[in-house]
C-alpha positions as CSV (number, residue, x, y, z in Angstrom):
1,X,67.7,-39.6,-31.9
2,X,67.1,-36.6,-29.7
3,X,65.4,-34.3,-31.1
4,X,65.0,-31.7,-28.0
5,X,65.9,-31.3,-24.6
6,X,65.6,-34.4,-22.8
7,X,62.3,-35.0,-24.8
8,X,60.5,-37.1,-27.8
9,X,57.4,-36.3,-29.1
10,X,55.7,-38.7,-28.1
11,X,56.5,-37.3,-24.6
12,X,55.4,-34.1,-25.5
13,X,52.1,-34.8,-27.0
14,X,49.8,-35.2,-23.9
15,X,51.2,-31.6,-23.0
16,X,50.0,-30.5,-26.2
17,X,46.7,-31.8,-26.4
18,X,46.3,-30.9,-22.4
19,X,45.4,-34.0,-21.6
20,X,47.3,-37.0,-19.4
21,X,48.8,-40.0,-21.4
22,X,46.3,-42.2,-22.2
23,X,43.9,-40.2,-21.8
24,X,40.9,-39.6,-23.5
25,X,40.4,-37.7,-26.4
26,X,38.9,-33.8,-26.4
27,X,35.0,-34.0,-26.4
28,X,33.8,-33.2,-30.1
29,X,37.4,-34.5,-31.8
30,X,35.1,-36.9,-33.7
31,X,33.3,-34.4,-35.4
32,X,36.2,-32.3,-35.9
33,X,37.8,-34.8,-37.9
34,X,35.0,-35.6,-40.4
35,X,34.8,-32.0,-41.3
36,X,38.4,-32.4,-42.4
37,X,38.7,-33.2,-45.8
38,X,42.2,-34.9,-47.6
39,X,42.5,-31.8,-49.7
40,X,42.5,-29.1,-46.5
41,X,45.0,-31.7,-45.0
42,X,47.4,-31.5,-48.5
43,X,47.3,-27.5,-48.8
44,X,48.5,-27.6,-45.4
45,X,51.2,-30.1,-45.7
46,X,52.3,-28.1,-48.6
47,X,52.7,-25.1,-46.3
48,X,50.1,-23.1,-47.6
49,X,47.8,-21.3,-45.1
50,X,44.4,-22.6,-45.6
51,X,41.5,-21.2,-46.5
52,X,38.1,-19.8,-44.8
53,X,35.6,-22.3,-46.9
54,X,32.6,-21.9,-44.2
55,X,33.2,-25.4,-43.4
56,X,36.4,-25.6,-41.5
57,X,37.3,-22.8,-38.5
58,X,40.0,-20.8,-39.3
59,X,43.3,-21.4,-37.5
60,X,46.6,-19.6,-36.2
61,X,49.3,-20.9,-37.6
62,X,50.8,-23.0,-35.6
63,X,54.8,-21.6,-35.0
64,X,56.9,-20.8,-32.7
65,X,56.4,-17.3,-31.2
66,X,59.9,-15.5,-30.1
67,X,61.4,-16.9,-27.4
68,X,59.5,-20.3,-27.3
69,X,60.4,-23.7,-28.1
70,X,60.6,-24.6,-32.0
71,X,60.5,-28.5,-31.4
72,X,57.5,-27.7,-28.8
73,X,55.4,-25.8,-31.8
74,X,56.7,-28.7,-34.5
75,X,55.0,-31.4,-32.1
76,X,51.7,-29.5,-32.2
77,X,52.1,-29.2,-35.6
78,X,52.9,-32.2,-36.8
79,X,50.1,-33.9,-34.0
80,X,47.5,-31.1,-35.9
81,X,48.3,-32.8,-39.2
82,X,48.1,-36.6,-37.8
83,X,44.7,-35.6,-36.1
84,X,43.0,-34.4,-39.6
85,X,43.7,-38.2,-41.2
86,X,40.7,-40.4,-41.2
87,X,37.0,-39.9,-41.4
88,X,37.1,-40.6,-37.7
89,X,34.7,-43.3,-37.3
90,X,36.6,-45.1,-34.9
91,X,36.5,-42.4,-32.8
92,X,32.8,-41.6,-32.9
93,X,32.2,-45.6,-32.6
94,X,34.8,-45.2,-29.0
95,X,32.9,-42.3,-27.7
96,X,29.4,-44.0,-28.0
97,X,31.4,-47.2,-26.5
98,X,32.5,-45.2,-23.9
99,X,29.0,-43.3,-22.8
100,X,26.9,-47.1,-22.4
101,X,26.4,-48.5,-19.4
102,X,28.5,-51.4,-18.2
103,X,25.5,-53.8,-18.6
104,X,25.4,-52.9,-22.5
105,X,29.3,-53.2,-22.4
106,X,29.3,-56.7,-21.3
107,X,26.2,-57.9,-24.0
108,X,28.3,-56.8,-26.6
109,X,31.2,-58.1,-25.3
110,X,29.7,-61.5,-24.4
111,X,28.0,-61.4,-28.3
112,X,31.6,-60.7,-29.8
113,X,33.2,-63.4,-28.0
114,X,30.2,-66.1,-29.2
115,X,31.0,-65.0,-32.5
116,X,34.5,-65.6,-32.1
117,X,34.0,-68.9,-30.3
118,X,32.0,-70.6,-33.2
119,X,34.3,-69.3,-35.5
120,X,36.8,-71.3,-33.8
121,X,34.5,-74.1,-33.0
122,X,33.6,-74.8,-36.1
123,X,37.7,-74.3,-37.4
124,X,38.1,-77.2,-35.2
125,X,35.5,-79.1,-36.3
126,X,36.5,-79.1,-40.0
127,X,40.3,-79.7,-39.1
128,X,39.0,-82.6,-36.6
129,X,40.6,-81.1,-33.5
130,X,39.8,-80.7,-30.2
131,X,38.4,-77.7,-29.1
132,X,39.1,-78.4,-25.4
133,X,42.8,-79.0,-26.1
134,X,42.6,-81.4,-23.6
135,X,41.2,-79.5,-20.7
136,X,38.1,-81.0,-18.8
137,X,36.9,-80.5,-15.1
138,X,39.2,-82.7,-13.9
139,X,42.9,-82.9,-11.0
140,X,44.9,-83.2,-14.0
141,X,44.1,-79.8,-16.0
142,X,43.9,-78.4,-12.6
143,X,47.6,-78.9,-11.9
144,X,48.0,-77.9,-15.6
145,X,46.2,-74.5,-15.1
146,X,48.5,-74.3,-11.7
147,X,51.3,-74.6,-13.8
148,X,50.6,-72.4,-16.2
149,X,50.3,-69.6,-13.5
150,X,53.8,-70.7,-11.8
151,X,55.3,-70.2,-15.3
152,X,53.9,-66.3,-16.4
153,X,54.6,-65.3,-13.0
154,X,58.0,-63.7,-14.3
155,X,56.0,-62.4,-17.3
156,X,53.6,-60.6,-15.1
157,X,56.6,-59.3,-13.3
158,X,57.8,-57.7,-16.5
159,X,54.9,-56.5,-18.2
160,X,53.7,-54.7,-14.2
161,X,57.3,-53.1,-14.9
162,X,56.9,-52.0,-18.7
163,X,54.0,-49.8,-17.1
164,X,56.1,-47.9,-15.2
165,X,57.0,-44.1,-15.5
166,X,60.6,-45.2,-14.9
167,X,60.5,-48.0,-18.2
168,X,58.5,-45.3,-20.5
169,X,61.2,-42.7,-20.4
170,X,63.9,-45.0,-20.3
171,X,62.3,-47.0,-23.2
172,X,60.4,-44.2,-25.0
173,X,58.8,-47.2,-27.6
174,X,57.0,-48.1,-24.7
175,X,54.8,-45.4,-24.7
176,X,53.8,-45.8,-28.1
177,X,52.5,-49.0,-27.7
178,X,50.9,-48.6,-23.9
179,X,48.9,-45.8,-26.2
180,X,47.8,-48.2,-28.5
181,X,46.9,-50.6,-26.3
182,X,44.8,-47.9,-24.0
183,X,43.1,-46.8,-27.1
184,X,41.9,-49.6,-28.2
185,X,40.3,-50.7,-24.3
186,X,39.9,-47.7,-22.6
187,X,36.4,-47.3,-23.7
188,X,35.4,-50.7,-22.7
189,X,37.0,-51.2,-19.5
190,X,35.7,-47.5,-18.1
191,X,32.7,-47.8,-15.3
192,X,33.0,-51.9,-15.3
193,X,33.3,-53.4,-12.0
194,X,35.8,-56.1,-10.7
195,X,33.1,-59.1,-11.7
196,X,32.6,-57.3,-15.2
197,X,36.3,-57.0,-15.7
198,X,36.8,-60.5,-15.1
199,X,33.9,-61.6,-17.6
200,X,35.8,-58.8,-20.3
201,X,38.9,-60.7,-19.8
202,X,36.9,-64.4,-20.8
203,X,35.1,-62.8,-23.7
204,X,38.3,-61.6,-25.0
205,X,41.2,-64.7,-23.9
206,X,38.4,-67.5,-24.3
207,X,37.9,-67.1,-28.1
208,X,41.4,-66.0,-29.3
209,X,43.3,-68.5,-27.3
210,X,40.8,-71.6,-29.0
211,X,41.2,-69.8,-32.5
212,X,45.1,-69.7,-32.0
213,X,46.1,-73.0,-30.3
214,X,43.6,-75.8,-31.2
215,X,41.9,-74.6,-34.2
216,X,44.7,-72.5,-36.1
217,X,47.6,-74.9,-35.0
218,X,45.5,-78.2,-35.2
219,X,44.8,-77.5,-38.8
220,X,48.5,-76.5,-39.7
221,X,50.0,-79.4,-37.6
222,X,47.0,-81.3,-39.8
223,X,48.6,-80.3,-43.3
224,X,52.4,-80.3,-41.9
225,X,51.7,-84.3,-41.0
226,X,50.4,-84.9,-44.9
227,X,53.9,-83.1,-46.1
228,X,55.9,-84.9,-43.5
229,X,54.3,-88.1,-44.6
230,X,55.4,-87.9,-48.0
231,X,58.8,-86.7,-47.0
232,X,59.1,-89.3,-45.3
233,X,58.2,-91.6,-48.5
234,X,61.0,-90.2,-50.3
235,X,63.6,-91.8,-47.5
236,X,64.1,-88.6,-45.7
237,X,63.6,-88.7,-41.4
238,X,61.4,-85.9,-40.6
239,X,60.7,-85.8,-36.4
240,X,57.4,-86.4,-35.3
241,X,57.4,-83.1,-33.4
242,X,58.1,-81.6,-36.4
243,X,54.6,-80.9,-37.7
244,X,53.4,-79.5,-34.1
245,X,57.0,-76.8,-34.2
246,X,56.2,-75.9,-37.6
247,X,52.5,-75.0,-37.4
248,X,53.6,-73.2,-33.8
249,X,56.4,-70.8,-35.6
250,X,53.8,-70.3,-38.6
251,X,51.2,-69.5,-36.1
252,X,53.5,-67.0,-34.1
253,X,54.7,-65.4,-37.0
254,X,50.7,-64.9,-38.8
255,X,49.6,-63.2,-35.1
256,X,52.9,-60.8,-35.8
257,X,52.0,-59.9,-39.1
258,X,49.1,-58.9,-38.2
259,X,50.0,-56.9,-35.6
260,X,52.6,-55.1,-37.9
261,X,49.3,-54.5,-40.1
262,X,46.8,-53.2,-37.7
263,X,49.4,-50.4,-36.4
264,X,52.0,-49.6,-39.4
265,X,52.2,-46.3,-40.4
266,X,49.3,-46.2,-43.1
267,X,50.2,-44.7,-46.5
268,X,47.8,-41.7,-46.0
269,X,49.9,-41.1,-43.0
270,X,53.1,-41.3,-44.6
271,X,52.5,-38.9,-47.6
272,X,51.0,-36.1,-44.9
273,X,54.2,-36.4,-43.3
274,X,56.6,-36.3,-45.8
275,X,54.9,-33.8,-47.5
276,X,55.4,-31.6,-44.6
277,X,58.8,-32.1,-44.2
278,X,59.4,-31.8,-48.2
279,X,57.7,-28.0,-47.9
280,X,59.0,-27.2,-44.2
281,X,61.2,-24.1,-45.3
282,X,58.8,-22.5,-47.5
283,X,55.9,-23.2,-45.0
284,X,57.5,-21.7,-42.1
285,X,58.9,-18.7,-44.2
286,X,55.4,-18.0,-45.3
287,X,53.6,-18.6,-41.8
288,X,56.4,-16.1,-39.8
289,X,56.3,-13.5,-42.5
290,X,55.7,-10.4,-40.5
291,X,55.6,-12.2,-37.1
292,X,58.5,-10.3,-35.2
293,X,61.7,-12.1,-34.2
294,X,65.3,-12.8,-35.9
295,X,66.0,-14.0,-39.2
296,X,67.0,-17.5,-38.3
297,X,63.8,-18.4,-36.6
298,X,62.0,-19.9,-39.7
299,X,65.0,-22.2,-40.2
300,X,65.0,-23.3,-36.8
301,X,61.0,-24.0,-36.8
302,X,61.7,-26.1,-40.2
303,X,64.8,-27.9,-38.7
304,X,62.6,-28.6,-35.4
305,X,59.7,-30.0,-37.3
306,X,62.1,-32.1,-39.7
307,X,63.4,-33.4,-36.4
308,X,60.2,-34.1,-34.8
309,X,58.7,-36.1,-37.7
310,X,61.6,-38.1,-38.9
311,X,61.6,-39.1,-34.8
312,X,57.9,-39.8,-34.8
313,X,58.1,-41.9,-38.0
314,X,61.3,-43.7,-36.5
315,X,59.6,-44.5,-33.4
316,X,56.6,-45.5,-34.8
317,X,58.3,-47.7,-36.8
318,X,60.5,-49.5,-33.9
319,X,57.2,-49.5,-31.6
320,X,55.9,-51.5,-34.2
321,X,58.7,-54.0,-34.6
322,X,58.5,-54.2,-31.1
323,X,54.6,-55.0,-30.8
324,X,54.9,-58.0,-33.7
325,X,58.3,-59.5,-31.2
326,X,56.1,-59.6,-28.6
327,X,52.7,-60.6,-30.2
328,X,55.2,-63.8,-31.9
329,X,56.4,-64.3,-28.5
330,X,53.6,-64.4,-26.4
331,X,52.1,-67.1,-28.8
332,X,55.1,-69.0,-28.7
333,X,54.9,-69.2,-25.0
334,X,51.5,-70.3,-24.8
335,X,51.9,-73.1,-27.3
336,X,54.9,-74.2,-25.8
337,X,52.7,-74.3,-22.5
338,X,50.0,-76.0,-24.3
339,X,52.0,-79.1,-26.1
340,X,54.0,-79.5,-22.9
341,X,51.2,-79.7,-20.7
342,X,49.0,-81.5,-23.1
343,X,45.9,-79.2,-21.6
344,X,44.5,-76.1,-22.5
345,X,43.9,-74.9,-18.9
346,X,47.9,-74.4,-19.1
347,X,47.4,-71.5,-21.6
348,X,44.2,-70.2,-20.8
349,X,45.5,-69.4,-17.2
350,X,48.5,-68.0,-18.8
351,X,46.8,-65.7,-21.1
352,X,44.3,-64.6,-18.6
353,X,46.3,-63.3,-16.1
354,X,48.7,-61.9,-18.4
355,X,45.3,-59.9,-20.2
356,X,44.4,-59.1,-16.8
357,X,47.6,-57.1,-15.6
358,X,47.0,-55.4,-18.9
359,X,43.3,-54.1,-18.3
360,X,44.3,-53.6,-14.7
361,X,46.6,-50.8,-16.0
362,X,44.0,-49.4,-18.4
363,X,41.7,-49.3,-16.3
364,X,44.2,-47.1,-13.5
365,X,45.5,-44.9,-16.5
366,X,41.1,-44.3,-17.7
367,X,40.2,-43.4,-14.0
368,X,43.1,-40.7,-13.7
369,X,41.7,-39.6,-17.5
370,X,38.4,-39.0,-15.8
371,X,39.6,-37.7,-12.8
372,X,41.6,-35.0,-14.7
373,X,38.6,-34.4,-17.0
374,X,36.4,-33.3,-13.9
């Protein structure tokens, strides 16, 4: 649904906040944020005009002036409103990420992925599988990993062309989750060298690919044998690559799930929203009273930012859909690699390469953040 021209909100939102996608976010936002409290953010959802408490600076209302674009001022609006949710710790946790130096970065890194790893360890030591997956130092997982490079090659093709200007305004959804993904790495990934970035990329594949393939599959393919075998008992032919399918499709569709639960719109979210649009008329009635211009330019703001939120809560909605598709897939195609390989090196070369185009374009989206910020 349009809801301007030639223009989402999501499109618009880096010219609001003066900043170039991805990049990162106005020095002292942190703090901002935790002086907002859920009440101010209600009054102002309601449309009433906040205010002066001594704790929170008072604002201009943020509407169109005569002659402007409404759906320009809705977007700042309705960005203002998503802005005061939270208590903003991630973002004060990001910015002292982001300010340590790249050997800190990779301790912390290295210490979260030996966490991770004996997690999974020990998973495949109480589910009795291998932790290897069959890789060893050896010609045969070395034609394995080779493989497993041959076969992402058209994967690395696509995802190099989802980062394209040209894909994130044909494909708006894109954008949405490119900003998710630069969010969550950008602080990491800024000021590491190419040797750094590589040991990033281990810390994070290593662990995740062992907890997802051996450890997380070996112990469903474990319990899917013990239903098969009684299945089986009662006369009925179950295949014996049954159990291994199964405990693949369950895995795929657990890593989706939670996916769809780290980035769904949160309920906090949702009632700021709607509120807004519920109170849109009177809010924009009361915030142009006595601003000069025609009569029909509070019904056009309200119409703008009803437009502009149902799109945002639309797209948000479809970039999440389209996150948990991928997320399923991807774990679909590295199993597939591992069970028809045999060999872990199959999936781990897969996966790294395929986490490395991603943090290659992180990185490239961070360093024009920077460059912009100077």
């Amino acid at each position: 649904m349009s809801i301007g021209p030639q223009c989402t909100i999501l499109q618009l939102e880096p010219y609001f906040s003066g900043q170039p996608p991805f990049g990162p976010a106005a020095p002292g936002s942190a703090l901002v944020r935790q002086r907002q409290t859920s009440c101010s953010r209600r009054v102002q959802a309601r449309g009433l005009p906040l205010q002066h408490t001594g704790r929170e600076p008072k604002r201009r209302p943020i509407v169109a002036s005569r002659g402007s674009d409404p759906f320009i001022a809705a977007g700042s609006r309705l960005q203002s409103l998503l802005s005061g949710i939270g208590d903003g710790e991630e973002e004060v946790l990001e910015s002292y990420l982001s300010e340590q130096a790249p050997e800190t970065k990779m301790s912390l890194s290295l210490l979260a992925g030996g966490v991770m790893s004996s997690g999974a360890l020990a998973l495949c030591w109480l589910t009795g599988s291998d932790p290897w997956g069959g890789a060893s130092v050896s010609f045969h997982s070395l034609v394995a990993a080779t493989l497993g490079a041959a076969a992402c090659v058209p994967l690395l093709m696509l995802r190099a062309a989802m980062w394209t200007s040209e894909a994130r305004l044909r494909f708006p959804v894109l954008e949405e989750l490119q900003r998710w993904q630069a969010e969550q790495s950008s602080s990491i990934v800024r000021n590491l060298s190419a040797a750094q970035m590589a040991v990033l990329v281990c810390c994070d594949v290593l662990p995740t690919t062992v907890m997802t393939l051996p450890a997380a599959q070996g112990g469903l393919t474990a319990s899917f044998q013990i239903y098969a075998s009684h299945i089986r008992d009662w006369g009925v032919s179950v295949p014996e690559m049954g159990p291994p399918v199964a405990a693949l499709g369950v895995t795929a569709l657990l890593a989706a799930g939670a996916r769809l639960f780290e980035h769904a719109t949160t309920q906090e979210e949702y009632e700021v929203v709607a509120t807004a649009m519920e109170n849109a008329d009177r809010y924009y009635r009361v915030m142009t009273n006595g601003v000069s211009g025609t009569a029909k330019d509070p019904d056009n703001a309200a119409k703008a930012f009803k437009a502009v939120a149902s799109q945002w809560l639309q797209q948000r909605q479809q970039a999440c859909t389209v996150l948990a598709a991928l997320t399923a897939a991807e774990v679909l195609f590295l199993g597939l690699l591992w069970r028809m390989t045999g060999d872990m090196a199959a999936p781990l070369t897969a996966a790294m390469m395929m986490t490395s185009v991603e943090y290659a374009f992180v990185r490239k989206l961070t360093d024009a953040g920077m460059k912009h910020d100077r």
